[in-house]
Phi, psi and omega in degrees: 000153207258148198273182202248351142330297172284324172302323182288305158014258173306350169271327181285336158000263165331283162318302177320306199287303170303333176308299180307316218273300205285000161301300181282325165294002186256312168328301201304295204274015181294298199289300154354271183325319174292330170274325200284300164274341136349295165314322188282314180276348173278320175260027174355298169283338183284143166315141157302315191295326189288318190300313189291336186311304202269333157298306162343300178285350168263334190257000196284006154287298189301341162262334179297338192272316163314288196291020147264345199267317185285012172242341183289290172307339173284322171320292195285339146311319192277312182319309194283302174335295204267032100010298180272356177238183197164129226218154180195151192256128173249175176219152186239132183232041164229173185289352182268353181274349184311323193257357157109033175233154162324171149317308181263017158087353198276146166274129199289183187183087182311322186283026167259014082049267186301349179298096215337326189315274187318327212259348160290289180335288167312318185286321141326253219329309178309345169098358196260136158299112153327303194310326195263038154196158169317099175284329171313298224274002158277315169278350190274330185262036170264113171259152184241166132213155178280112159291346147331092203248016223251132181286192174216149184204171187252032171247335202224039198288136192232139190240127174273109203253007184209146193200144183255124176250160160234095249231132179211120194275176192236168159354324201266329193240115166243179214021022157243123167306145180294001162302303192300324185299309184263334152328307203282330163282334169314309189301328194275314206285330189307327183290324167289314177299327194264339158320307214260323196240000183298274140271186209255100156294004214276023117282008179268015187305112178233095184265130179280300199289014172286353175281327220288157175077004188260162176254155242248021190241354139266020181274328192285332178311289219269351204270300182337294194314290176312322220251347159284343191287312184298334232244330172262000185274338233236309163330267172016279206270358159315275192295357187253011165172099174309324212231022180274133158220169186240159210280350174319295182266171174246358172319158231180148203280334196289322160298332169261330172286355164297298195285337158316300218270342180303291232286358192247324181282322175275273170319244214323297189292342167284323175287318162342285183299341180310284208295316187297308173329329203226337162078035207255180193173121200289267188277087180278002168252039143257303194282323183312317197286329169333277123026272201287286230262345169283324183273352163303331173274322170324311214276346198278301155324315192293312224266338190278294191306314169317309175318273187338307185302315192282317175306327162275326197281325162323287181285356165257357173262011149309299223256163179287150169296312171338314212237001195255319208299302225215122137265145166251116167249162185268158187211154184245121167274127186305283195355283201252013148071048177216167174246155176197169202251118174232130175315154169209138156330107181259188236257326181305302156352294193282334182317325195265000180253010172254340178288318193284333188287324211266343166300315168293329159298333186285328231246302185291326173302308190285002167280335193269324190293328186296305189303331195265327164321317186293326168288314163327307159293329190258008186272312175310321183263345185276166218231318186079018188291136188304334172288337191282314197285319165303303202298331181289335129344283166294320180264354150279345184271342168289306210273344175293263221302329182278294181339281191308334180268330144348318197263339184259000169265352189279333162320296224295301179312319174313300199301288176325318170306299186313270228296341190280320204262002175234020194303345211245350170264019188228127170237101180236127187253105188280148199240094189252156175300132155280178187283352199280317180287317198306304218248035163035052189319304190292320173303296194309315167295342160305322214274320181336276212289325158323312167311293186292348196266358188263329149357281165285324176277045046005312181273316171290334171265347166308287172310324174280329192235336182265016239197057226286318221259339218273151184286105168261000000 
């Protein structure tokens, strides 16, 4: 407990101290005080506004010099303030942002800028632990605005394709400028944007458990299926760059649609023949009857195209050839103002080109029914012996470990290309201060007029209302 010694102690302290300071505030306003009632008795007679005109012109070293001390100091405020922020404009420079959309066609959204993701990212990068600082009270000190200042109406509607960000630090974060600081969030978002939207990968997309529950003459189906997907994205980037690699590797797209296609040609198809060749099969009276209700929808479908066919081809062997191919009708060319007979298509025609289509489609269904007949037997004729399911095993488990690193090198390249070819589509332009914005030149001219006007209304109401003697 504190003795009552010491309590005095510090009150006499105290005092003393307020004592000095109001002593220099009296020392300071002395002359002031002094010029100020002078005025009031030499001018006794005069309106309060003429006194003060003439208090303003007397006092005025002593107010031009407050008001250098108070513009030093505001100065040296606004400077250090904008110390901590730092602004840079982005811009999106591809054709799809005109319509408020992504790369990938996905609809854009500038505040995800702001999303915990990107604002995690940066703070990696800054060297900083999410965990040890406020993401909110960080994300709340991003200003986004449209450099565009053009309204939106429903007469005028404007999609913004360029933005002033703004970075401003907090509490929470030391040692980094606010320069470095907004370095760094461009960089996390520029990361996210070419992850998540330069383009749409998601057929090189490989999920293992997409096997699961198949049966093994559709495991071969479907690993096709994927690996025609890898074989037409990779053609693709074949014509838009033969000789592009990424530096992990010396591969090449041209070099990888290779190895798809070995992998497809060899692998798939071997395993193919295995299983038919072995007849095996996880259920074979669910899949034989599967089988059977497909080909039971073939014949049917088979049996409408035939129908079709015949019925046009009937009606187009009514009429002479002579008479189905060709009219010649007259036609007048404006241009050069003459007539000539020009060939035309008659109604028979097309007829006979819908008898040749449905005959072929007819032709291809009774090849797959023929093909599912042929499984159908030999699924019938296989046995299940456990070395064939095992061995049958063992090469899905080869070729999903061949897939999957296939996908990760066509990623990898992929992932390299976008960024080589699309660096330019995301753009930020740091916006650095002259000394004239650090120190907010127009607010100083504010505080200038504020001043004098506080001045003068100080000095008129002194004279107007504190002044006993004065004429109102």
């Amino acid at each position: 407990m504190e003795s009552s010694t010491g309590k005095l102690f510090r009150f006499t302290r105290t005092k003393k101290l307020i004592s000095i300071i109001t002593g220099f505030i009296k020392k300071l306003f002395s002359p002031v005080s002094k010029t100020l009632n002078g005025i009031a008795e030499d001018y006794n007679e005069h309106s309060p506004f003429k006194m003060t005109m003439i208090g303003l012109f007397k006092l005025r070293y002593v107010l031009l010099f407050s008001l250098l001390v108070i513009i030093i100091c505001a100065a040296a405020f606004f400077a250090s303030h904008n110390d901590s922020e730092a602004s840079a404009v982005m811009s999106l420079n591809y054709e799809e942002s005109a319509k408020g959309l992504n790369p990938n066609a996905t609809r854009f959204n500038i505040y995800e800028l702001k999303s915990p993701e990107v604002v995690e990212k940066m703070l990696k990068y800054c060297g900083i632990d999410p965990e040890s600082v406020d993401e909110n009270k960080i994300i709340d000190a991003i200003t986004i605005k449209p450099t565009n200042s053009k309204g939106f109406s429903v007469d005028d509607y404007y999609i913004a394709t360029s933005y002033s960000l703004t970075v401003r630090k907090t509490s929470d974060i030391k040692g980094i400028s606010a320069n470095d600081l907004l370095s760094f969030l461009c960089k996390a978002y520029n990361d996210v944007f070419y992850e998540r939207y330069a383009e749409n990968r998601s057929v090189l997309d490989f999920d293992d458990k997409e096997f699961d529950g198949l049966e093994y003459l559709q495991i071969a189906d479907l690993m096709e299926l994927k690996t025609q997907q890898q074989s037409k994205y990779l053609n693709n980037r074949v014509k838009q760059s033969k000789t592009f690699t990424e530096g992990e590797t010396d591969a090449t797209f041209k070099s990888l649609a290779e190895r798809v296609n070995d992998f497809q040609t060899y692998d798939i198809e071997r395993y193919r023949a295995y299983v038919l060749q072995t007849g095996i099969a996880n259920d074979k009276t669910h899949y034989t009857g599967v089988i059977k209700y497909i080909n039971l929808i073939d014949d049917i479908k088979y049996s409408k195209d035939m129908a079709s066919y015949e019925v046009r081809y009937d009606g187009v062997s009514i009429y002479n050839d002579t008479m189905t191919s060709v009219v010649m009708i007259p036609t007048i060319d404006y241009e050069k103002n003459n007539y000539y007979m020009s060939k035309t298509k008659t109604g028979m025609d097309y007829m006979a080109n819908q008898a040749d289509n449905f005959l072929a489609t007819a032709q291809e269904t009774a090849k797959k029914i023929e093909t599912n007949n042929d499984l159908i037997a030999k699924l019938q004729a296989g046995s299940n012996k456990r070395a064939d399911v095992a061995k049958a095993d063992r090469m899905i488990n080869d070729m999903k470990v061949k897939f999957a690193e296939l996908g990760r090198q066509i990623e990898l390249i992929d992932k390299a290309y976008i960024r080589y070819k699309t660096k330019d589509y995301v753009t930020f332009q740091t916006k650095g201060m002259s000394l004239r914005q650090k120190i907010r030149l127009d607010r100083l001219l504010e505080l200038a007029i504020v001043f004098i006007l506080a001045a003068f209304a100080v000095l008129w109401i002194r004279f107007r209302y504190f002044n006993g003697g004065v004429k109102k």
